[in-house]
N, C-alpha and C positions, 0 to 999 in steps of 0.2 A: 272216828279213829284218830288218834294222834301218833305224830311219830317225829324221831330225830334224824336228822341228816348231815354227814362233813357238806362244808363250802372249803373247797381249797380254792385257792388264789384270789379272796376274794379282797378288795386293795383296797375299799375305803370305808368309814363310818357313815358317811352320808351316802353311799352305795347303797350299802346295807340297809339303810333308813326308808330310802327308796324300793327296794324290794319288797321288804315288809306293806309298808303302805298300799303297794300294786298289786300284791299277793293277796291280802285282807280283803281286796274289793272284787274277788274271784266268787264265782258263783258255786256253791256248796262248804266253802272255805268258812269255818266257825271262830278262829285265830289262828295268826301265823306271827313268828318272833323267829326276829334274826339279830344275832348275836355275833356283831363284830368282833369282838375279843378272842370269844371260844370257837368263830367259825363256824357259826353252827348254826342250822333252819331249824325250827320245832313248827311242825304244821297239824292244826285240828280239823278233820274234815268230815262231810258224811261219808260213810262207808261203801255209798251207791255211788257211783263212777270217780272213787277216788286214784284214778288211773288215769285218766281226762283229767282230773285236777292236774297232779303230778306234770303230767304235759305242758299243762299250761305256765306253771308253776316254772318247769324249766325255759319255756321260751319268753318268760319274763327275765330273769335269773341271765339268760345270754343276752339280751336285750340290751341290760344296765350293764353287766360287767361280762363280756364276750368271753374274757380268759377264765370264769370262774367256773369251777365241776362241782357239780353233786354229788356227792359220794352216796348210793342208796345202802 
């Protein structure tokens, strides 16, 4: 399953850099691309607990950048 996502507030290029790489190393995660310019997560997952991904996905996500939202 793939999907798009807002990042509001998310403040830097090498944030972003970093999330992607910590997200990609996520168990069921198939690619994941974050796009500092446009804000934006695109995440490919298995379809079998991609809700537990998601999860994990956001407590990476507040991890690196505390102020930044997921818009679903």
């Amino acid at each position: 399953m793939k999907k798009n996502y807002r990042l509001n507030n998310l403040g830097c290029a090498n944030c972003a850099s970093k999330m992607e790489r910590e997200i990609g190393k996520l168990d069921g995660v198939n690619s994941a691309t974050v796009n500092f310019m446009m804000q934006k997560l695109t995440i490919d997952a298995v379809d079998e607990g991609f809700d537990d991904v998601m999860a994990s996905v956001q407590k990476i996500i507040k991890k690196i950048e505390p102020d930044c939202i997921v818009k679903m």
